[in-house]
N, CA, C and O atoms as a Tinker XYZ file with bonds, in Angstrom:
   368  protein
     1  N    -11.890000  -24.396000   -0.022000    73     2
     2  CA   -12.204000  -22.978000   -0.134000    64     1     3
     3  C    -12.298000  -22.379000    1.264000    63     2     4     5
     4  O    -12.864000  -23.091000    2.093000    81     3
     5  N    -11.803000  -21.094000    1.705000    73     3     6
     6  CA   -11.953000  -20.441000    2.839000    64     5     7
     7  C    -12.060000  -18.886000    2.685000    63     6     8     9
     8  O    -11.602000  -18.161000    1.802000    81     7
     9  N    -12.667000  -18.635000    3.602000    73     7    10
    10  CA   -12.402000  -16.734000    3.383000    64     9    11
    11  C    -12.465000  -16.398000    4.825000    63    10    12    13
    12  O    -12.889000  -16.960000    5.835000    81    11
    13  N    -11.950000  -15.397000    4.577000    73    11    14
    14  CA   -11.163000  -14.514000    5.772000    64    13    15
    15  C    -12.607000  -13.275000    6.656000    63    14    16    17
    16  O    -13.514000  -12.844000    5.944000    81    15
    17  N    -12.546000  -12.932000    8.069000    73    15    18
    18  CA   -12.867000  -11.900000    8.515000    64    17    19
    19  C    -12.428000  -11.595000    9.212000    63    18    20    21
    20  O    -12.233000  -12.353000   10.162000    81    19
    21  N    -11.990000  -10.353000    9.233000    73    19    22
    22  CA   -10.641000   -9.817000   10.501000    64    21    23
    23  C    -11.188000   -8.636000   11.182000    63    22    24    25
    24  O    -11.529000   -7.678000   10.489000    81    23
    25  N    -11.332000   -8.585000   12.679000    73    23    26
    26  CA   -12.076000   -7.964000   13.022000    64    25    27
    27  C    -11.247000   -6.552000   12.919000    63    26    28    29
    28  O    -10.039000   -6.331000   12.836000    81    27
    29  N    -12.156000   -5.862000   12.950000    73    27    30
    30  CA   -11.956000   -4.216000   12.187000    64    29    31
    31  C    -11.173000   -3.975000   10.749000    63    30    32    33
    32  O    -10.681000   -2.907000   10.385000    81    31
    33  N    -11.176000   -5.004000   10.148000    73    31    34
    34  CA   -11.213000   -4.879000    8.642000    64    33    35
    35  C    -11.863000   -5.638000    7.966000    63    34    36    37
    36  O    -11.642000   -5.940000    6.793000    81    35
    37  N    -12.764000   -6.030000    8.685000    73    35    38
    38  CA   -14.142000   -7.363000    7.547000    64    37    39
    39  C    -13.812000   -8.335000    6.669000    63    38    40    41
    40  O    -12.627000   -8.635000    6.819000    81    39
    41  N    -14.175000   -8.760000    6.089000    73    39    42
    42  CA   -13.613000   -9.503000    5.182000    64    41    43
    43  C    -12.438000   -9.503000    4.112000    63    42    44    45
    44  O    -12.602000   -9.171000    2.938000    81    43
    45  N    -11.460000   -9.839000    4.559000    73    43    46
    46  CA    -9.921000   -9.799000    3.433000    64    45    47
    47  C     -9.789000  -11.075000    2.590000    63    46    48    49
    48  O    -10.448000  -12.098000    2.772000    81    47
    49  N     -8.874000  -10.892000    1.663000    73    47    50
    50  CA    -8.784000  -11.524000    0.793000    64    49    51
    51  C     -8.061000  -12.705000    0.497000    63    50    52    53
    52  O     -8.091000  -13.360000   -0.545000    81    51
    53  N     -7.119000  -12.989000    1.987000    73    51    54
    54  CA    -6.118000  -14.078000    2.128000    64    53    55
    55  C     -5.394000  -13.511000    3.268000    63    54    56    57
    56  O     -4.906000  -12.392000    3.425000    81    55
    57  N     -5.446000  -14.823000    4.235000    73    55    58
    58  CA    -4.513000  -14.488000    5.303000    64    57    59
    59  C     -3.925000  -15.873000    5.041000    63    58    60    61
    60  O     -4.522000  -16.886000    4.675000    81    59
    61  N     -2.401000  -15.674000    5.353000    73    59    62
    62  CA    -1.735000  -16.570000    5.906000    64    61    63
    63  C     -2.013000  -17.594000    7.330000    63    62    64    65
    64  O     -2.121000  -18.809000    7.494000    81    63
    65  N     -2.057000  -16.449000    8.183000    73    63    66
    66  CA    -2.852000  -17.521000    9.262000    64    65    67
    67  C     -3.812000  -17.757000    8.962000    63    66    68    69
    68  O     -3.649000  -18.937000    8.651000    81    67
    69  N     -5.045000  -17.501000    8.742000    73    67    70
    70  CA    -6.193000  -18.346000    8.514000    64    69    71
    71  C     -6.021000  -19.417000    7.331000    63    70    72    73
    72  O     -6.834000  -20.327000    7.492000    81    71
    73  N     -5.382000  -19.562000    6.422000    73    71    74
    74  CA    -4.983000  -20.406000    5.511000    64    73    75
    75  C     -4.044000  -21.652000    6.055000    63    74    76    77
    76  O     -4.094000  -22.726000    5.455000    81    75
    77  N     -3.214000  -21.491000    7.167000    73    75    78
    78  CA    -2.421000  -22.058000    7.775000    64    77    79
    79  C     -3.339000  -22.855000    8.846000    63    78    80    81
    80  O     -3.292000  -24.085000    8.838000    81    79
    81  N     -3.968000  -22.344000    9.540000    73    79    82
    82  CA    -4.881000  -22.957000   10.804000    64    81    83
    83  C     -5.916000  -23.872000   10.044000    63    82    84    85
    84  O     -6.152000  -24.898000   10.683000    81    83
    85  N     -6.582000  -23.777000    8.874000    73    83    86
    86  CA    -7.989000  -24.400000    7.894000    64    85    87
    87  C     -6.894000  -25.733000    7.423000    63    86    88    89
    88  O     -7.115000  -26.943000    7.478000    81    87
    89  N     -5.909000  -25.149000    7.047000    73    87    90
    90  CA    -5.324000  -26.217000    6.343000    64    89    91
    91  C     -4.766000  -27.203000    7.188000    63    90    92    93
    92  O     -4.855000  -28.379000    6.834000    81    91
    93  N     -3.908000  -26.757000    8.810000    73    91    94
    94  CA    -3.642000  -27.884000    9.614000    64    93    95
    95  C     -4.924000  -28.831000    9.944000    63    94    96    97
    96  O     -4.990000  -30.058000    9.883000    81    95
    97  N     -5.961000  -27.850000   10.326000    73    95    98
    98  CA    -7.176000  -28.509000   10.913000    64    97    99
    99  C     -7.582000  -29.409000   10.572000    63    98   100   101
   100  O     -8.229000  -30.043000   11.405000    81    99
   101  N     -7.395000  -30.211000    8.638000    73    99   102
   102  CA    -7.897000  -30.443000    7.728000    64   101   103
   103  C     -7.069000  -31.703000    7.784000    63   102   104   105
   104  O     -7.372000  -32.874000    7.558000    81   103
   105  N     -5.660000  -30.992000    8.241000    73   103   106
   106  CA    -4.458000  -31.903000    8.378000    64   105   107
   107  C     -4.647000  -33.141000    9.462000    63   106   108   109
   108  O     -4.704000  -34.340000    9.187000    81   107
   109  N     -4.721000  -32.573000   10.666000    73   107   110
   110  CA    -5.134000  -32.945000   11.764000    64   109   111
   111  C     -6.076000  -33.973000   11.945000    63   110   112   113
   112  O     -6.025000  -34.626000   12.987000    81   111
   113  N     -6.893000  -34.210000   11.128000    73   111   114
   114  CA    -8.298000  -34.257000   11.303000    64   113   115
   115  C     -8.986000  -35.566000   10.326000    63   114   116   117
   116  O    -10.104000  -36.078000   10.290000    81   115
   117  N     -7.427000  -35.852000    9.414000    73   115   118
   118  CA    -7.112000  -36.580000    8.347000    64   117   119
   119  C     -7.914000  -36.460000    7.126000    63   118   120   121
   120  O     -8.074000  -37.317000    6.257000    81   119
   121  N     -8.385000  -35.296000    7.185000    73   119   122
   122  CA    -9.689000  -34.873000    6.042000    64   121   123
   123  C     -8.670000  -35.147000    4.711000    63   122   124   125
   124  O     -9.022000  -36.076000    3.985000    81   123
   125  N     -7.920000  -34.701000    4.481000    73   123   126
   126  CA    -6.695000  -34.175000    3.645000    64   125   127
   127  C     -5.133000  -34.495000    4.113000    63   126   128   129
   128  O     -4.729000  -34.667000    5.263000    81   127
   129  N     -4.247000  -34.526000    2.654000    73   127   130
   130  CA    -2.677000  -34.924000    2.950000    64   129   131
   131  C     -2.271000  -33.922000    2.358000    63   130   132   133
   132  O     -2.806000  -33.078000    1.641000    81   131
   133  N     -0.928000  -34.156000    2.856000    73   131   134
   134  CA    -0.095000  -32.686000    2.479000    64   133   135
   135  C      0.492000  -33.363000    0.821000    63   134   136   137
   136  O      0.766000  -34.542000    0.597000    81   135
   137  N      0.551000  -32.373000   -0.019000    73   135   138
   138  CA     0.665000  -30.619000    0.505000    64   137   139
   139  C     -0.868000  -30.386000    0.252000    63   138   140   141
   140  O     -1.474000  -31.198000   -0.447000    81   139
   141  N     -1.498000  -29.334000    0.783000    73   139   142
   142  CA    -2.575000  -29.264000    0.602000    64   141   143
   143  C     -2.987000  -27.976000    0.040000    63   142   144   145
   144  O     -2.352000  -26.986000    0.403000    81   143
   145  N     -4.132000  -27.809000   -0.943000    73   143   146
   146  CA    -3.994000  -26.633000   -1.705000    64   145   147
   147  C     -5.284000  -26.070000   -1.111000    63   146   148   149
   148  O     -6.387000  -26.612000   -1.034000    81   147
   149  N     -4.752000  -24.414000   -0.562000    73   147   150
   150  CA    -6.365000  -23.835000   -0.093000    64   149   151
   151  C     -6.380000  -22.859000   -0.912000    63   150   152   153
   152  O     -5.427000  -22.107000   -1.118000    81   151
   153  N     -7.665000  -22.793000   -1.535000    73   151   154
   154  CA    -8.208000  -21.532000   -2.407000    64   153   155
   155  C     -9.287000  -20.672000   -1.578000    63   154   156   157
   156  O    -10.455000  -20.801000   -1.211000    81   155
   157  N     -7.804000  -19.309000   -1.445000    73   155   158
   158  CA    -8.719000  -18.133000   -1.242000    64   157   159
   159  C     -8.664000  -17.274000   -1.989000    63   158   160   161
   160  O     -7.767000  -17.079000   -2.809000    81   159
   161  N    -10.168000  -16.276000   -1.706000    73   159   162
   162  CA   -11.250000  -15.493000   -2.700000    64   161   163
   163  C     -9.718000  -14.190000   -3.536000    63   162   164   165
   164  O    -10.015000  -13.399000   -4.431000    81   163
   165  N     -8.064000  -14.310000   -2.894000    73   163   166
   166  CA    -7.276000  -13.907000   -3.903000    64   165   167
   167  C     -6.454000  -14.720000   -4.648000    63   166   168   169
   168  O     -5.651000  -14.332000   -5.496000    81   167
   169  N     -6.691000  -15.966000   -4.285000    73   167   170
   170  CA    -5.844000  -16.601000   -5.719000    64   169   171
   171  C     -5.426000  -18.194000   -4.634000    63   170   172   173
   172  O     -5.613000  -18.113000   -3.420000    81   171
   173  N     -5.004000  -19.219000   -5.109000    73   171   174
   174  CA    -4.250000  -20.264000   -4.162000    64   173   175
   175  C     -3.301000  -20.159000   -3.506000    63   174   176   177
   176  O     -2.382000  -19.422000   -3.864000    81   175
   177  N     -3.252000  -20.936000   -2.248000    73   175   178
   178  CA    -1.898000  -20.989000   -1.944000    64   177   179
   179  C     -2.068000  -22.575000   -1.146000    63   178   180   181
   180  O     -3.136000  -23.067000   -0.784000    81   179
   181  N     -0.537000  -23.256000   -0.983000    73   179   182
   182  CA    -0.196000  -24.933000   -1.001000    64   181   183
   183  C      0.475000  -24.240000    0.483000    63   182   184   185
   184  O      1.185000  -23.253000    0.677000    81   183
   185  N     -0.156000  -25.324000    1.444000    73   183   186
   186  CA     0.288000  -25.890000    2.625000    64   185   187
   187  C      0.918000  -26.940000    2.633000    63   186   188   189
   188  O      0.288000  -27.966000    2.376000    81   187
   189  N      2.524000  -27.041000    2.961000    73   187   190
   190  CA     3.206000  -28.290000    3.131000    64   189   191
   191  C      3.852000  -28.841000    4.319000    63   190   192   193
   192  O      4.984000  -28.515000    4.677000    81   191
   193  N      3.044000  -29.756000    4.973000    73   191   194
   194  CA     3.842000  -30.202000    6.288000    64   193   195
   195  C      5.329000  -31.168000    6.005000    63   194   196   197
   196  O      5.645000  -31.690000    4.936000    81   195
   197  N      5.833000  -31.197000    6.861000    73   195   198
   198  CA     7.507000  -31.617000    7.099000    64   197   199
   199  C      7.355000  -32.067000    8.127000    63   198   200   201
   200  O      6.792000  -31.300000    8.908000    81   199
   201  N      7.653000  -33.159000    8.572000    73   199   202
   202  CA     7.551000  -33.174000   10.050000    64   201   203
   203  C      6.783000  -32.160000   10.902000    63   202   204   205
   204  O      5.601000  -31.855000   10.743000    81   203
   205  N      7.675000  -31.651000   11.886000    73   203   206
   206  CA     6.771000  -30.960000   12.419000    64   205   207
   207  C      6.104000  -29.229000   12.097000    63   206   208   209
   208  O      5.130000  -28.599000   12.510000    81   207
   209  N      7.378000  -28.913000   11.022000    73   207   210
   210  CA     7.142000  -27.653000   10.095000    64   209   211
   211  C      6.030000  -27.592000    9.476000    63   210   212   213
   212  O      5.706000  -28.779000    9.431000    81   211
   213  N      4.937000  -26.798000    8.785000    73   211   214
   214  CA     4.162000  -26.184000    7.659000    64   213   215
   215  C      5.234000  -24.852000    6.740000    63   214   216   217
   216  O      6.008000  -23.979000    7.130000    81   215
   217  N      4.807000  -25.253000    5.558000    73   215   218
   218  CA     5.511000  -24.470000    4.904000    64   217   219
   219  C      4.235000  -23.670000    3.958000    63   218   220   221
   220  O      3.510000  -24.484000    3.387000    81   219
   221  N      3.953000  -22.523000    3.775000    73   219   222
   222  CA     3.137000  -22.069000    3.207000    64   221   223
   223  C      3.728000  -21.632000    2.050000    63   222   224   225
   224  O      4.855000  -21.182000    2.255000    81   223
   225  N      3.330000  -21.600000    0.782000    73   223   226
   226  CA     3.459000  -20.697000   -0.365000    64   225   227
   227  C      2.599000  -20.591000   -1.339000    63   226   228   229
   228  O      1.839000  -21.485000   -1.709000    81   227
   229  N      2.714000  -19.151000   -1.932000    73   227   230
   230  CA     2.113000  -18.721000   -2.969000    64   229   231
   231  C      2.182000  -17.424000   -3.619000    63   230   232   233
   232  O      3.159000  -16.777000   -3.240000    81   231
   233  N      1.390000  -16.790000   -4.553000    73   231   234
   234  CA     1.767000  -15.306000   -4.756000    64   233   235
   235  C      1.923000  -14.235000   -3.741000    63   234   236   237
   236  O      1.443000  -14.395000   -2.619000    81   235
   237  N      2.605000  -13.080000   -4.083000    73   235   238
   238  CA     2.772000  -12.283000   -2.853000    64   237   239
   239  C      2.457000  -11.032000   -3.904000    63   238   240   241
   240  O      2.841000  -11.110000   -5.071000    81   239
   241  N      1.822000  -10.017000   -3.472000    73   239   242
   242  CA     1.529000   -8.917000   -4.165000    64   241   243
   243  C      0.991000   -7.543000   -3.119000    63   242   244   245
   244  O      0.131000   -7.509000   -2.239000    81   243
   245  N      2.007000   -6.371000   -3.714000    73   243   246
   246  CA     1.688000   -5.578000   -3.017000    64   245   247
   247  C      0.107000   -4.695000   -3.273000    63   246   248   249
   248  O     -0.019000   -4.191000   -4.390000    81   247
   249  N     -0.857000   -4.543000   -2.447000    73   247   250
   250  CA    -2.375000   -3.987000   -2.248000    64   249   251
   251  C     -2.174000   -2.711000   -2.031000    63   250   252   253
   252  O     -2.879000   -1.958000   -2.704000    81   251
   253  N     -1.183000   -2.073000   -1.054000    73   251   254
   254  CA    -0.849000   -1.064000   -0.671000    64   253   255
   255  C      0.295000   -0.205000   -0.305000    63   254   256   257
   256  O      1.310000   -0.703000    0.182000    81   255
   257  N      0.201000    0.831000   -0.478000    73   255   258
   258  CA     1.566000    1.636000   -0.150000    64   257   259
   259  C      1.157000    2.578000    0.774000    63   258   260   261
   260  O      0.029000    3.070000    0.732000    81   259
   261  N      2.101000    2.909000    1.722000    73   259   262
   262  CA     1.832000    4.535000    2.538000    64   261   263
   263  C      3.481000    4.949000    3.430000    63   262   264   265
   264  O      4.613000    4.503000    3.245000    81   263
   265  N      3.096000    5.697000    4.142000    73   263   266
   266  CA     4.302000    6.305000    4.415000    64   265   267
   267  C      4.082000    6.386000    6.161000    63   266   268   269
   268  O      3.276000    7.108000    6.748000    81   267
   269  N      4.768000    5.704000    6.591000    73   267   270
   270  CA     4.117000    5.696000    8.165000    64   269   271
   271  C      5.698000    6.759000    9.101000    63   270   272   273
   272  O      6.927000    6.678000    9.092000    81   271
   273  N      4.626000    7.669000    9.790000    73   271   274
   274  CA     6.070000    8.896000   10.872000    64   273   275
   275  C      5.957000    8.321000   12.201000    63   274   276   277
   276  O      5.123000    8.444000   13.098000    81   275
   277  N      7.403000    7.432000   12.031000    73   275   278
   278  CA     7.634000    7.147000   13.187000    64   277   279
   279  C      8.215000    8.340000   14.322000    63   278   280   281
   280  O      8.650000    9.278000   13.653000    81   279
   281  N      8.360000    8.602000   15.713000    73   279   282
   282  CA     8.842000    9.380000   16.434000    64   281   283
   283  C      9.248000    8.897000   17.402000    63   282   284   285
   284  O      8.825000    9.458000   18.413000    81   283
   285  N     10.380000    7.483000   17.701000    73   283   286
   286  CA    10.812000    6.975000   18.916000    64   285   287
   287  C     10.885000    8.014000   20.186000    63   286   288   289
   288  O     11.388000    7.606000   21.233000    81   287
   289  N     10.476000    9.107000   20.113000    73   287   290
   290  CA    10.542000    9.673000   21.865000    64   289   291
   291  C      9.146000    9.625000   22.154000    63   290   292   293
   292  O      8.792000    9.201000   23.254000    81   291
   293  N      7.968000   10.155000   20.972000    73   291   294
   294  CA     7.115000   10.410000   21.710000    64   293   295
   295  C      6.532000    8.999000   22.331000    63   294   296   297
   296  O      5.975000    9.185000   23.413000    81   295
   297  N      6.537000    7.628000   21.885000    73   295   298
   298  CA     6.751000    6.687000   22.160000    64   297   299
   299  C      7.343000    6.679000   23.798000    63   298   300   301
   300  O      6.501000    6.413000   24.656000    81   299
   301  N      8.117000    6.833000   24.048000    73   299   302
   302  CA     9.038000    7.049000   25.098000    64   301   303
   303  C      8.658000    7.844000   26.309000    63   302   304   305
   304  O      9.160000    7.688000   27.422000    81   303
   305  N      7.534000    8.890000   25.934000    73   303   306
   306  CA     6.869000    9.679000   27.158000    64   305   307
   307  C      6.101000    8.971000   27.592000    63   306   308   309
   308  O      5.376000    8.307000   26.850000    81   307
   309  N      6.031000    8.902000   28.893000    73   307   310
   310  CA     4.865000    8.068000   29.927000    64   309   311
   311  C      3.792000    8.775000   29.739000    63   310   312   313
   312  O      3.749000   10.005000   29.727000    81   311
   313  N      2.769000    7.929000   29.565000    73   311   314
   314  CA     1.490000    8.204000   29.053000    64   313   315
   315  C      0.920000    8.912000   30.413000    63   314   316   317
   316  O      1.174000    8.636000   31.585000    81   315
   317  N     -0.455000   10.527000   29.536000    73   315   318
   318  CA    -0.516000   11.200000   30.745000    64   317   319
   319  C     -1.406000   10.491000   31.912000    63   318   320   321
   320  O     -1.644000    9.287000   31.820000    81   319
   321  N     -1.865000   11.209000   32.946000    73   319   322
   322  CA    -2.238000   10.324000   34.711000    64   321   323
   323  C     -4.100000   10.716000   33.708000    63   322   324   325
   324  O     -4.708000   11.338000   32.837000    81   323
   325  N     -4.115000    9.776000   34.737000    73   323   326
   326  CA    -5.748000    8.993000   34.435000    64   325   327
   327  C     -6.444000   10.740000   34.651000    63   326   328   329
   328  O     -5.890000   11.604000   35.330000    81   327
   329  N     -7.751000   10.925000   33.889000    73   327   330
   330  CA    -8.594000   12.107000   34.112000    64   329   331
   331  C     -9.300000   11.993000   35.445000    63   330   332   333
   332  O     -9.991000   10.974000   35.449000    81   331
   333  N     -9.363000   12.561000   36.398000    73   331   334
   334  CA   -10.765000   12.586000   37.427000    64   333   335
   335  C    -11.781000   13.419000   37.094000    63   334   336   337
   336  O    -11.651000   14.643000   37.092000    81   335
   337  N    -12.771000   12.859000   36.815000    73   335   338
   338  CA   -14.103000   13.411000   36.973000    64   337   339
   339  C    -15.069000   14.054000   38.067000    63   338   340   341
   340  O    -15.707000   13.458000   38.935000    81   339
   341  N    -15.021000   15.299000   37.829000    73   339   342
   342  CA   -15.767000   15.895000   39.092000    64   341   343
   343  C    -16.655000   15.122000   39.829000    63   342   344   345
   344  O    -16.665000   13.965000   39.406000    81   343
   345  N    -17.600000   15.357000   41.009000    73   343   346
   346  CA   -18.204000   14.567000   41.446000    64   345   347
   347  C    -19.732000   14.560000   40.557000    63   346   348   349
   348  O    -20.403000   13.555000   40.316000    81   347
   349  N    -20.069000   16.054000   40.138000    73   347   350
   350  CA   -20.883000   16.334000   39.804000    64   349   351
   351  C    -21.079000   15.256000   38.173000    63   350   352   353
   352  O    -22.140000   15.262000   37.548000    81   351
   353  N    -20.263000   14.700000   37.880000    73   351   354
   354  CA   -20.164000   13.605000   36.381000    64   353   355
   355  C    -20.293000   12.618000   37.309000    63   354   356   357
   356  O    -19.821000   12.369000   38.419000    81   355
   357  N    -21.328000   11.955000   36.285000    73   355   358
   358  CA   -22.041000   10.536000   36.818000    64   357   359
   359  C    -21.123000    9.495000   35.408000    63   358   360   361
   360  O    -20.750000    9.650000   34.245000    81   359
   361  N    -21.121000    8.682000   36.236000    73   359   362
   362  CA   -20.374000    7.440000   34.833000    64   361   363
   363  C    -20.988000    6.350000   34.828000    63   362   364   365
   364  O    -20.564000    5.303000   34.340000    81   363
   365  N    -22.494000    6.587000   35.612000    73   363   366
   366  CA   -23.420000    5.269000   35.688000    64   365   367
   367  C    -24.066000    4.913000   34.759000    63   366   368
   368  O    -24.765000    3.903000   34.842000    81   367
């Protein structure tokens, strides 16, 4: 069993890497043989080493949808020059 905390989104429900790193560790460590099954708090998924490969699988399900506006130029403008602060602003 493992569960996830990702900093600035708290606790999630399954990561691949963290499922991947618990399960080598486990690997590593000879706790466990492959394939190895980790249950996280969204459902299982089987770690399988190959030589030197891991192969992860399990369900895949979409949580979310959105619509992201990309703008490759504004990207492209050099970010503006640092602010100076009067003398009279203290930053102590």
């Amino acid at each position: 069993d493992v569960r996830f905390f990702e900093r600035g989104a708290g606790e999630t429900l399954s990561s691949g890497t963290g499922s991947t790193g618990a399960a080598f560790a486990a690997l590593h460590h000879g706790l466990v043989s492959s394939p190895v099954r980790v249950l996280t708090p969204a459902g299982p998924l089987e770690l399988r080493q190959s030589g030197d490969a891991l192969y992860l699988t399990g369900p895949a399900v979409i949580v979310a949808e959105g619509i992201f506006h990309y703008d490759e130029h504004e990207c492209l403008d050099p970010p503006e020059p640092p602010i100076t602060l009067p003398k009279s602003c203290s930053t102590n």
